[in-house]
C-alpha atoms as an extended CHARMM CRD file, in Angstrom:
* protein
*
       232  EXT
         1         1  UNK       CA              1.0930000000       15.3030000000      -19.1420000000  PROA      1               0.0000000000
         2         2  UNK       CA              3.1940000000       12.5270000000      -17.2050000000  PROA      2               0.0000000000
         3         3  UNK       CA              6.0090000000       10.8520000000      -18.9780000000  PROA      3               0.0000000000
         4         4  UNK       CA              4.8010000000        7.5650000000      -19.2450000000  PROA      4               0.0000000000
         5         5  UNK       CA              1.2350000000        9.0460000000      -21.5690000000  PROA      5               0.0000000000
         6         6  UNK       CA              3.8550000000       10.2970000000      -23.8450000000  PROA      6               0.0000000000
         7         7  UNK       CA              5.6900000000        6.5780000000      -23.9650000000  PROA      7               0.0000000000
         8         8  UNK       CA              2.4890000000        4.8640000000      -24.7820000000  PROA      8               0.0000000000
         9         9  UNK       CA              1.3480000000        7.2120000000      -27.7000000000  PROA      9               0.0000000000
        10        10  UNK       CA              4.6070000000        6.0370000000      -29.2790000000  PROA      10              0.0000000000
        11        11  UNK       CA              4.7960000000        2.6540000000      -28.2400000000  PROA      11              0.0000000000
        12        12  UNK       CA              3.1970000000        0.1670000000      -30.6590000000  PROA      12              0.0000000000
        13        13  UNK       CA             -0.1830000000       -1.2470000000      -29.7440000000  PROA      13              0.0000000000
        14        14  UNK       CA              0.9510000000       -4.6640000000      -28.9260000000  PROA      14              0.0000000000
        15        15  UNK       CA              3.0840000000       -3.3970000000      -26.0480000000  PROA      15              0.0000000000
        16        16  UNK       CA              0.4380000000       -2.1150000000      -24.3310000000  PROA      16              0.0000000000
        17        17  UNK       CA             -2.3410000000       -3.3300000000      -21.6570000000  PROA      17              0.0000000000
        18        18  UNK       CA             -6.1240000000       -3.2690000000      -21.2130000000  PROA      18              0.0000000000
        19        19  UNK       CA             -7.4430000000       -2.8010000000      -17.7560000000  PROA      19              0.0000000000
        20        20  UNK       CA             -7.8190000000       -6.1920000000      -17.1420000000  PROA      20              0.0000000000
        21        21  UNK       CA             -4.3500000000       -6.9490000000      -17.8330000000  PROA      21              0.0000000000
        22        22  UNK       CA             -2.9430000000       -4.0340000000      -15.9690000000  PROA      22              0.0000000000
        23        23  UNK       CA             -4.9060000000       -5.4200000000      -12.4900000000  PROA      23              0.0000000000
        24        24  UNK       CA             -3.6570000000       -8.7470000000      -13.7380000000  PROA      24              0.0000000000
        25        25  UNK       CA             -0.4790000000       -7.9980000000      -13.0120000000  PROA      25              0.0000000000
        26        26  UNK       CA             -1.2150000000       -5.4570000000      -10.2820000000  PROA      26              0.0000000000
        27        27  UNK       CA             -3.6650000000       -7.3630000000       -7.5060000000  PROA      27              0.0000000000
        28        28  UNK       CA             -1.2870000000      -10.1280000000       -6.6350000000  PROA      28              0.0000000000
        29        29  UNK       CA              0.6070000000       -7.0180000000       -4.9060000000  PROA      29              0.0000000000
        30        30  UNK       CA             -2.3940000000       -4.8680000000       -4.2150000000  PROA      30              0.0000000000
        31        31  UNK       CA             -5.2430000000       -6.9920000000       -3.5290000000  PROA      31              0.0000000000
        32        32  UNK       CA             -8.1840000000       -3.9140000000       -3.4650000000  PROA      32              0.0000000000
        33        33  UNK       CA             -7.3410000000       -2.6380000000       -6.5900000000  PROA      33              0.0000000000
        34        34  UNK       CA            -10.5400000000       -2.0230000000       -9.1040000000  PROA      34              0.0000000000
        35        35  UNK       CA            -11.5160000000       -1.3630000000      -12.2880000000  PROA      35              0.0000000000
        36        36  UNK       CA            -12.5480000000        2.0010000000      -10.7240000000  PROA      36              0.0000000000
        37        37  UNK       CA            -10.0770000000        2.8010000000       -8.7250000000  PROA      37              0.0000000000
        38        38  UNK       CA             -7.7530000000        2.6450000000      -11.6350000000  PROA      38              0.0000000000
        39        39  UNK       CA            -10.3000000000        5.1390000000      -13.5640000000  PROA      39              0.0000000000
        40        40  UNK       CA            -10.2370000000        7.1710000000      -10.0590000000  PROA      40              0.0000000000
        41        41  UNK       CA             -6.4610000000        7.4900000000      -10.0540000000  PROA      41              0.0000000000
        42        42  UNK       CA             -6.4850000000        8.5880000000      -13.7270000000  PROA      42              0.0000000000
        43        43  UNK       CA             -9.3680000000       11.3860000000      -12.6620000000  PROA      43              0.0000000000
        44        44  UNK       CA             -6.4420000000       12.3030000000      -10.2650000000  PROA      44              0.0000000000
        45        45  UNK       CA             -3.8560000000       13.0890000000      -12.7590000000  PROA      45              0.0000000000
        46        46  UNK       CA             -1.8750000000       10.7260000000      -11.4100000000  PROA      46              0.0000000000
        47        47  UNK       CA             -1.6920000000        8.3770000000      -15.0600000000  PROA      47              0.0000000000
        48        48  UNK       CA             -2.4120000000        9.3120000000      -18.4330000000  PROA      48              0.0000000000
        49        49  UNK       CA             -3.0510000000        6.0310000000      -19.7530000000  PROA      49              0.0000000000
        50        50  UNK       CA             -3.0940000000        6.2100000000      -23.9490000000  PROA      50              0.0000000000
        51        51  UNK       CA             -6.7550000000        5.9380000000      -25.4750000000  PROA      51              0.0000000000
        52        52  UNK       CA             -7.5100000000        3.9100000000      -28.6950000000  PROA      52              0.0000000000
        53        53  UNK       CA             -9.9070000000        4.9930000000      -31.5400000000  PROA      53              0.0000000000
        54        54  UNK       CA            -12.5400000000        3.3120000000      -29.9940000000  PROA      54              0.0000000000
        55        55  UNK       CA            -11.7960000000        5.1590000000      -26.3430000000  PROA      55              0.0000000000
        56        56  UNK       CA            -10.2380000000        2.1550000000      -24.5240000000  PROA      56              0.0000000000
        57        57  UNK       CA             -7.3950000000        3.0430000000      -21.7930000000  PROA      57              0.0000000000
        58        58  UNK       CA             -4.2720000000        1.3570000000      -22.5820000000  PROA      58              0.0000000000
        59        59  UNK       CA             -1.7470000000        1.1440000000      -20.4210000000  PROA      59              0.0000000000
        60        60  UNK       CA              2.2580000000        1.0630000000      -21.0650000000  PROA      60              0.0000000000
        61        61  UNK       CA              5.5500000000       -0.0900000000      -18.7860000000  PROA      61              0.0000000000
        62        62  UNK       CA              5.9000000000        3.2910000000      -18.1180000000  PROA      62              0.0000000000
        63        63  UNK       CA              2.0050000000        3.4260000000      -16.7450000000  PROA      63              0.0000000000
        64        64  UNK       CA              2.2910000000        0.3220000000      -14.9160000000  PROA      64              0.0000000000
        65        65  UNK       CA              5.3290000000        1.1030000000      -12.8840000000  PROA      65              0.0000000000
        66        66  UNK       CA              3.6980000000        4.6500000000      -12.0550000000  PROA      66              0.0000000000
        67        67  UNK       CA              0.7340000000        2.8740000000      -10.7090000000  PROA      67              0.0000000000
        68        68  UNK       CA              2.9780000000        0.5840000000       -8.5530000000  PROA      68              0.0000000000
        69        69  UNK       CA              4.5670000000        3.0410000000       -7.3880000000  PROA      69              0.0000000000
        70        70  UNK       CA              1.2990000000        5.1080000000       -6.1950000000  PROA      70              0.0000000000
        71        71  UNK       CA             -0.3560000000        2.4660000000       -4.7900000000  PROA      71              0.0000000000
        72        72  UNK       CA              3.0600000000        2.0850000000       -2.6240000000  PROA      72              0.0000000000
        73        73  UNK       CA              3.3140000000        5.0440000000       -1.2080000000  PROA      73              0.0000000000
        74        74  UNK       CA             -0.5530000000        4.8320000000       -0.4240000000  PROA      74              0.0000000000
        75        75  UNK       CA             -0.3640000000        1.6430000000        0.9270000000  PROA      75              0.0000000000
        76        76  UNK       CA              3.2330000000        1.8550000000        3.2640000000  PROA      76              0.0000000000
        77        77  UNK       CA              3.2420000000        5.9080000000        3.9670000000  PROA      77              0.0000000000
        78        78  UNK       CA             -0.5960000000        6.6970000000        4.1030000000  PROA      78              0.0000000000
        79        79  UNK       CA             -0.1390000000        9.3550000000        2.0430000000  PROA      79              0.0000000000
        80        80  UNK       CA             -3.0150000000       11.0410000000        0.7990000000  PROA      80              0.0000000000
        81        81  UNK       CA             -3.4040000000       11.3750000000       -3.1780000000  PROA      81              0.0000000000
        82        82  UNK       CA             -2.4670000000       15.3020000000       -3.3590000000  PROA      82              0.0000000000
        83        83  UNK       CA              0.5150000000       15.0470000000       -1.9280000000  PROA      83              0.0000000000
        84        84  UNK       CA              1.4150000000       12.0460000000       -3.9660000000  PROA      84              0.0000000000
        85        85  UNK       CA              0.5530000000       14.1620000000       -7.1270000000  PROA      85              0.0000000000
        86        86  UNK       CA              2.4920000000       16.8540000000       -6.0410000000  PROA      86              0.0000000000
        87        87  UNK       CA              5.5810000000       14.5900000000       -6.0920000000  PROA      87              0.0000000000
        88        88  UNK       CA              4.9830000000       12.9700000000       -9.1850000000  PROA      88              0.0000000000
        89        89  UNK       CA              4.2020000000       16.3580000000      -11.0390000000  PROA      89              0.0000000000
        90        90  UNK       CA              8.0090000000       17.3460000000      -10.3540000000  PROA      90              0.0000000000
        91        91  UNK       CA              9.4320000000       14.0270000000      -10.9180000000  PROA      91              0.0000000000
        92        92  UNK       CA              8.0700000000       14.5330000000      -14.9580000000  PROA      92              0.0000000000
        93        93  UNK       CA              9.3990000000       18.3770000000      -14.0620000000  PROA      93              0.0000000000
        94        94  UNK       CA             13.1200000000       16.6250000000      -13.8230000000  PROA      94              0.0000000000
        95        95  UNK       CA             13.6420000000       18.0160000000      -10.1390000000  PROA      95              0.0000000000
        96        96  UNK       CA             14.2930000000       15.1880000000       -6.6520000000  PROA      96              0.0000000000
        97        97  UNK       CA             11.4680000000       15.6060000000       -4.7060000000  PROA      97              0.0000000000
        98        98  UNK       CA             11.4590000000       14.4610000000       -1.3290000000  PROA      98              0.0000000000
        99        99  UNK       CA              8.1950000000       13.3160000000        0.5740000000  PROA      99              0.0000000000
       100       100  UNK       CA              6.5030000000       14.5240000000        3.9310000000  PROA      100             0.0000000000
       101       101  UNK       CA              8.7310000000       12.8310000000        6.7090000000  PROA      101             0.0000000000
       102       102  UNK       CA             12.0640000000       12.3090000000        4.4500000000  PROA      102             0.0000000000
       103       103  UNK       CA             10.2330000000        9.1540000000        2.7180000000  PROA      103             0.0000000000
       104       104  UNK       CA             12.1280000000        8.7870000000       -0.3050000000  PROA      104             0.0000000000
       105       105  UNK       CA             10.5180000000        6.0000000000       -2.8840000000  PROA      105             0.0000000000
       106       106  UNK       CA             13.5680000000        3.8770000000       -4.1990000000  PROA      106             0.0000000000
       107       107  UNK       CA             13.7570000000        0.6110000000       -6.5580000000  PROA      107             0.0000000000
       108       108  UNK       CA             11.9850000000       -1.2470000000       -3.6670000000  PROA      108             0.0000000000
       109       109  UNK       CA              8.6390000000       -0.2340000000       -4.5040000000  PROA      109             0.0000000000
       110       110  UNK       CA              8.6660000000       -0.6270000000       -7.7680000000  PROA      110             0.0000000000
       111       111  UNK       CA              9.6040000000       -4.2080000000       -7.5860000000  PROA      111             0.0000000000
       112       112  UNK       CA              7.4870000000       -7.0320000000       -8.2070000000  PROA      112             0.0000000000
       113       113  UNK       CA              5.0630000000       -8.3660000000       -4.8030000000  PROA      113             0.0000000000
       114       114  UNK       CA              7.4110000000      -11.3190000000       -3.1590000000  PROA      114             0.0000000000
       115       115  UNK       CA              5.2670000000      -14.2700000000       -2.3140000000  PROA      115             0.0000000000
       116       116  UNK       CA              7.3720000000      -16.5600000000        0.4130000000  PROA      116             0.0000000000
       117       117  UNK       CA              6.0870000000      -20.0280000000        1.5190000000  PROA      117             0.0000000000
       118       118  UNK       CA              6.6360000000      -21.1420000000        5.0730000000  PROA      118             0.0000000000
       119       119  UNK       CA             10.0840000000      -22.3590000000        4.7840000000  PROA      119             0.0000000000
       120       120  UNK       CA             11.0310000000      -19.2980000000        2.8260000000  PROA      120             0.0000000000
       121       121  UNK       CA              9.4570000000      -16.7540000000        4.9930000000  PROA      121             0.0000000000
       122       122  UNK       CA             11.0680000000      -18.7130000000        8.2740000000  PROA      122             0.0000000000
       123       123  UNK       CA             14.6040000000      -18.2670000000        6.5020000000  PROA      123             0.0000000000
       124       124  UNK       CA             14.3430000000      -14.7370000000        5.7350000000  PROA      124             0.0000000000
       125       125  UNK       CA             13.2550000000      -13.1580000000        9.2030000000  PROA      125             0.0000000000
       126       126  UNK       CA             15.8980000000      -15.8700000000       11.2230000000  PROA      126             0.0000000000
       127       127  UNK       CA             12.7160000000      -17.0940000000       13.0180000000  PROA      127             0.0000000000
       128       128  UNK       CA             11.4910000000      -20.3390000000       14.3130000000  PROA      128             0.0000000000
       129       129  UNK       CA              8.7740000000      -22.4400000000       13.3960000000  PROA      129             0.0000000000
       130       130  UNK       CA              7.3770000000      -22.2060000000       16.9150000000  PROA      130             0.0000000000
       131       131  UNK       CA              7.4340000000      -18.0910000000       17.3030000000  PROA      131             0.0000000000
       132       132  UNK       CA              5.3960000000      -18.1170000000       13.5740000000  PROA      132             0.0000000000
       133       133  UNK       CA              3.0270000000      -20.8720000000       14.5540000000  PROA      133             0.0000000000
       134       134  UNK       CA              2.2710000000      -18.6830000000       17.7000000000  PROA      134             0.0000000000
       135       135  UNK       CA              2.3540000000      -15.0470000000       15.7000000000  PROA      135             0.0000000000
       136       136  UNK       CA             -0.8450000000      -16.8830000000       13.8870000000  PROA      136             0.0000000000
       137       137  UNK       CA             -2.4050000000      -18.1800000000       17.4670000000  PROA      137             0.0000000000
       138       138  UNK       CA             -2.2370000000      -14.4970000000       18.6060000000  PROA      138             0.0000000000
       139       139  UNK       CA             -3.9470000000      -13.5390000000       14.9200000000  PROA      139             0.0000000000
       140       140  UNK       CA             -0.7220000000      -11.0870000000       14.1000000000  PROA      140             0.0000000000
       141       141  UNK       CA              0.1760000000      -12.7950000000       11.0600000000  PROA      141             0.0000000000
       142       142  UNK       CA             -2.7960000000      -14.4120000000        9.5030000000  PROA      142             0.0000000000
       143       143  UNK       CA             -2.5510000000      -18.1560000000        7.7900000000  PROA      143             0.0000000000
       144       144  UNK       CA             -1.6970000000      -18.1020000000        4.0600000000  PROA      144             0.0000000000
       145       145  UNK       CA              0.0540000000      -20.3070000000        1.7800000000  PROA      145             0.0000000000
       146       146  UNK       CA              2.1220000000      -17.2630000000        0.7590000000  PROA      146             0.0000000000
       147       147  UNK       CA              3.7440000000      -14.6470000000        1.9400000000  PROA      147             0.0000000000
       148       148  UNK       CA              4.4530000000      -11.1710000000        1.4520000000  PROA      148             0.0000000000
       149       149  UNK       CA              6.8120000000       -8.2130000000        2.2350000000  PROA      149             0.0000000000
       150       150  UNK       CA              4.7120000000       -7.1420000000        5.1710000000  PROA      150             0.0000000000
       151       151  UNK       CA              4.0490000000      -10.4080000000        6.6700000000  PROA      151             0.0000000000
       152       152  UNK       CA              8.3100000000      -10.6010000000        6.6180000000  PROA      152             0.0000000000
       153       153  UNK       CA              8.4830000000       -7.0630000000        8.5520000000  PROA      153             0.0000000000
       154       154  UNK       CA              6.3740000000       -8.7220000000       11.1780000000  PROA      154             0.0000000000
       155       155  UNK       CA              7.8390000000      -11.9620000000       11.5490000000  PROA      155             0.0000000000
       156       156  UNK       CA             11.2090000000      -10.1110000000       11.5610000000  PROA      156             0.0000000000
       157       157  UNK       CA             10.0990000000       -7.5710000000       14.3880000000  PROA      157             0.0000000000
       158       158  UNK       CA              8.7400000000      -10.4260000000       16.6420000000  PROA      158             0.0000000000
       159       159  UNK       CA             12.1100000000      -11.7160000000       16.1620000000  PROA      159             0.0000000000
       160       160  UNK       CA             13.6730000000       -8.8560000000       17.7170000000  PROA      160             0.0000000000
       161       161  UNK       CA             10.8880000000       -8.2340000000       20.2830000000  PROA      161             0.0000000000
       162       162  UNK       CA             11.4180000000      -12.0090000000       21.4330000000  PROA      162             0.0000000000
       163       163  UNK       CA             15.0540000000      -11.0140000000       22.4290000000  PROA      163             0.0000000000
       164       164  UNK       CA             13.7610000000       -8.3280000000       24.6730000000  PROA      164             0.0000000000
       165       165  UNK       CA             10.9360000000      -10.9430000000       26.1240000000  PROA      165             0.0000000000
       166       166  UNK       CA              8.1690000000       -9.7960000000       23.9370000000  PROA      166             0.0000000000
       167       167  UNK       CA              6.2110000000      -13.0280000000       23.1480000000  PROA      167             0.0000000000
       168       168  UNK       CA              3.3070000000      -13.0130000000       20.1770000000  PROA      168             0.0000000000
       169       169  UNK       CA              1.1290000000      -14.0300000000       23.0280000000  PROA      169             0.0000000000
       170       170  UNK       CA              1.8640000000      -10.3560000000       24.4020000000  PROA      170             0.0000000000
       171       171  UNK       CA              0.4820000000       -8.7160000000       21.5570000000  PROA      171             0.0000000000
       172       172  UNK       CA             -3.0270000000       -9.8710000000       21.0840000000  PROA      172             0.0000000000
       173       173  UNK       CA             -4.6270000000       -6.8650000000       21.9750000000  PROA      173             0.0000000000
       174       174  UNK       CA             -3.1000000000       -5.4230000000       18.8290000000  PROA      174             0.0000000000
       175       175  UNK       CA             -5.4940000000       -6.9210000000       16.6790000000  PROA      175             0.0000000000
       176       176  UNK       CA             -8.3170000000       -5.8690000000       18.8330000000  PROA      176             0.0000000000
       177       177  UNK       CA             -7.0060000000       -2.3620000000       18.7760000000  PROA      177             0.0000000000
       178       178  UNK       CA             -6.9280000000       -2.4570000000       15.3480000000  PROA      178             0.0000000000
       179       179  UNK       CA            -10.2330000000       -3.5280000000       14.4600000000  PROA      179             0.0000000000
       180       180  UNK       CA            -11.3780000000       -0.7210000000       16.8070000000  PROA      180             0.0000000000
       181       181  UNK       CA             -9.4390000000        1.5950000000       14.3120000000  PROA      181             0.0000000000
       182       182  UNK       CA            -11.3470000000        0.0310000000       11.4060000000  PROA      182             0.0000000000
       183       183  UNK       CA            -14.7930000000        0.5230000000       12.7160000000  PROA      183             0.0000000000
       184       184  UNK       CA            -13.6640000000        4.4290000000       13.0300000000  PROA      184             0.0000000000
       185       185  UNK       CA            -12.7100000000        4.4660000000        9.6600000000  PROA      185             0.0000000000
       186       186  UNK       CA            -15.6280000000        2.4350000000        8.6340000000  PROA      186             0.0000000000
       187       187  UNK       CA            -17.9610000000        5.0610000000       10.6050000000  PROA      187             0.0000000000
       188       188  UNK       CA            -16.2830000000        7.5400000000        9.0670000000  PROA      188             0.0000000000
       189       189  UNK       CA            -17.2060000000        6.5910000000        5.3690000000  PROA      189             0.0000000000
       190       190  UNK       CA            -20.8520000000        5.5860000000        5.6900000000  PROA      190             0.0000000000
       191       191  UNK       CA            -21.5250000000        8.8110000000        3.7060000000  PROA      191             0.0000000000
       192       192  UNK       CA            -20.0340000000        7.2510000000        0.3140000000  PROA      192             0.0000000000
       193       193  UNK       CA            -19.8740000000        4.0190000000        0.9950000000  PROA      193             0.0000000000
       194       194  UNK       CA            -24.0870000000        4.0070000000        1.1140000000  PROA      194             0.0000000000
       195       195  UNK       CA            -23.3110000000        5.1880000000       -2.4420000000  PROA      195             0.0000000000
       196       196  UNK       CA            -23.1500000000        2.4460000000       -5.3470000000  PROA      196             0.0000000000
       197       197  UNK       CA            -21.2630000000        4.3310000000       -7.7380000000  PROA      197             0.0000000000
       198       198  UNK       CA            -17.5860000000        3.2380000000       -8.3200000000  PROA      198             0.0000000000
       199       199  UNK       CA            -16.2860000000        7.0310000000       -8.3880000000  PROA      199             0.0000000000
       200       200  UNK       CA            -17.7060000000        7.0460000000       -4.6710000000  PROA      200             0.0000000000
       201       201  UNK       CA            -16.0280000000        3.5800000000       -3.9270000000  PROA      201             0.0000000000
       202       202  UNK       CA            -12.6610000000        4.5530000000       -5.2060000000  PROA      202             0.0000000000
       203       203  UNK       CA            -13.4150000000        8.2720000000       -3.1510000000  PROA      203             0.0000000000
       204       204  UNK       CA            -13.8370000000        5.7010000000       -0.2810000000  PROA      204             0.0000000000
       205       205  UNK       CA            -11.1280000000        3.6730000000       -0.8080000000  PROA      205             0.0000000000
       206       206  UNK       CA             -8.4100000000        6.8610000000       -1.1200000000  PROA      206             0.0000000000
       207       207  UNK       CA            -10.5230000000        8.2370000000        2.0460000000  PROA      207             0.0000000000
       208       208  UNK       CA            -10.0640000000        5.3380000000        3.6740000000  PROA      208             0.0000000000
       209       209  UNK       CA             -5.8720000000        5.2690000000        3.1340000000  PROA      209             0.0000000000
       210       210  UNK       CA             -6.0130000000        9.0340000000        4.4070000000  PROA      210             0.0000000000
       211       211  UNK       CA             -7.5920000000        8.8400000000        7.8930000000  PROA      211             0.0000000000
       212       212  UNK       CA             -5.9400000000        5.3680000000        8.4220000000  PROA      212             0.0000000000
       213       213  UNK       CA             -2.3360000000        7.6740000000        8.2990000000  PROA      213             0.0000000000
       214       214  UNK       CA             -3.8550000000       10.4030000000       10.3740000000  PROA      214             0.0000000000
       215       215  UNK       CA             -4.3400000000        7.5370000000       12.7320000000  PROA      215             0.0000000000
       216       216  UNK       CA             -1.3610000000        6.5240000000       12.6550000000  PROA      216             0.0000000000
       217       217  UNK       CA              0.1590000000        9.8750000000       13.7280000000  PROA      217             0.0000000000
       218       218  UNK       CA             -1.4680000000       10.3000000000       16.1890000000  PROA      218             0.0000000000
       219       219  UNK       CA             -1.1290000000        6.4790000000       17.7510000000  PROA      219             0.0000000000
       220       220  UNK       CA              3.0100000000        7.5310000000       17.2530000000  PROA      220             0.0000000000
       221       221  UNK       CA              2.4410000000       10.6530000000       19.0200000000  PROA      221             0.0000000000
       222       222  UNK       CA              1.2640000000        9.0110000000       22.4980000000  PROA      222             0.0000000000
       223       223  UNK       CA              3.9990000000        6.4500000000       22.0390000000  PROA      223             0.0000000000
       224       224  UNK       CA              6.4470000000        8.8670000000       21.5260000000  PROA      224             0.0000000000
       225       225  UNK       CA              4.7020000000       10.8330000000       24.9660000000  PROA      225             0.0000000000
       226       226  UNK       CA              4.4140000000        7.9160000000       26.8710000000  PROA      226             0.0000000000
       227       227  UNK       CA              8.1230000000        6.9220000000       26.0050000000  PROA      227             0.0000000000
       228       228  UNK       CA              9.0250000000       10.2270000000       27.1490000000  PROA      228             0.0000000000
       229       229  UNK       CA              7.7570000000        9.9600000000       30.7620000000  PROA      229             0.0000000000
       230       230  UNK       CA              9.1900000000        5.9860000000       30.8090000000  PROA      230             0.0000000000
       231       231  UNK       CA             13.0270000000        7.6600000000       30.1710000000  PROA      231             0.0000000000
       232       232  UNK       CA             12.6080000000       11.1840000000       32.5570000000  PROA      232             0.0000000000
């Protein structure tokens, strides 16, 4: 049983969250979360939430943090939900796990989502107004009143790329190419996704993280060989 099942069950009730509350405080960060992809993830072993008398999930700090961090590694290392289990099972076992590829989860993702407005977001990447105004023309960054982590990692990279001559205007095929990758994936979970039950949505959903990271080996792969024949 994971750590944070045995927290609730001694925490008093008024510490603790519904459902609702937990993907209150969770969808800000991690917009597709669901009702039943938070019962999926619990069919995972991956939370114990803490059940009332009347069967209700209830969820404590200790729960909500897990989640956070699960839907982080899911959502920045495409990792698929068995190997994220694994990990988890010997954090609770006291050991230091390490992830496939040397990821190590810090502090970072369990912090709370970051939401930058325009100025703010401009300040932290040391970009102009002008290279984020055409980032959005070229449909890399897409308009929003806020901002988060990833839209920052862009903004920063176009930065760099800039230096080297790389304008936004450059790049426009990326968002082609990834739409292409999208109707793979989508092709690729017709199967469930003609099903209307939410276990088969949240199936979809973790499916959908998994061949999206197989993907992205392999697009790193023929960089990597293509980089290899630009240097010989």
């Amino acid at each position: 049983m994971p750590a944070s099942a045995a927290q609730a069950r001694a925490t008093g009730a008024t510490s603790l969250l519904s459902i609702g509350q937990v993907l209150a405080r969770l969808t800000p960060e991690f917009p597709d979360l669901t009702p039943s992809k938070l019962r999926f993830l619990e069919e995972q072993r991956l939370v114990s939430p803490a059940r009332t008398e009347s069967g209700y999930r209830k969820f404590c700090a200790g729960d909500l943090d897990r989640l956070r961090l699960v839907l982080s590694m899911q959502r920045d290392h495409y990792l698929p939900l068995k190997v994220i289990r694994s990990y988890l099972d010997d954090l609770d076992a006291g050991l230091s796990p390490t992830l496939p590829g040397g990821v190590t989860p810090g502090p970072s993702m369990l912090s709370t989502v970051r939401r930058l407005d325009r100025d703010e977001l401009l300040r932290e990447a040391d970009a102009s107004a002008s290279l984020l105004h055409d980032a959005v023309s070229a449909s890399i960054i897409l308009p929003a009143e806020f901002y988060g982590d990833d839209a920052l990692s862009v903004l920063r990279a176009l930065v760099e790329l800039q230096r080297s001559g790389i304008e936004p205007r450059h790049l426009r095929g990326f968002r082609g190419a990834a739409e292409r990758e999208l109707g793979l994936i989508e092709s690729a979970l017709v199967p469930l996704s003609r099903r209307k039950d939410a276990s088969s949505r949240a199936k979809a959903a973790e499916m959908a993280v998994e061949i999206a990271g197989q993907l992205e080996v392999i697009r790193g792969s023929l960089i990597r060989s293509a980089l290899g024949r630009l240097t010989r």
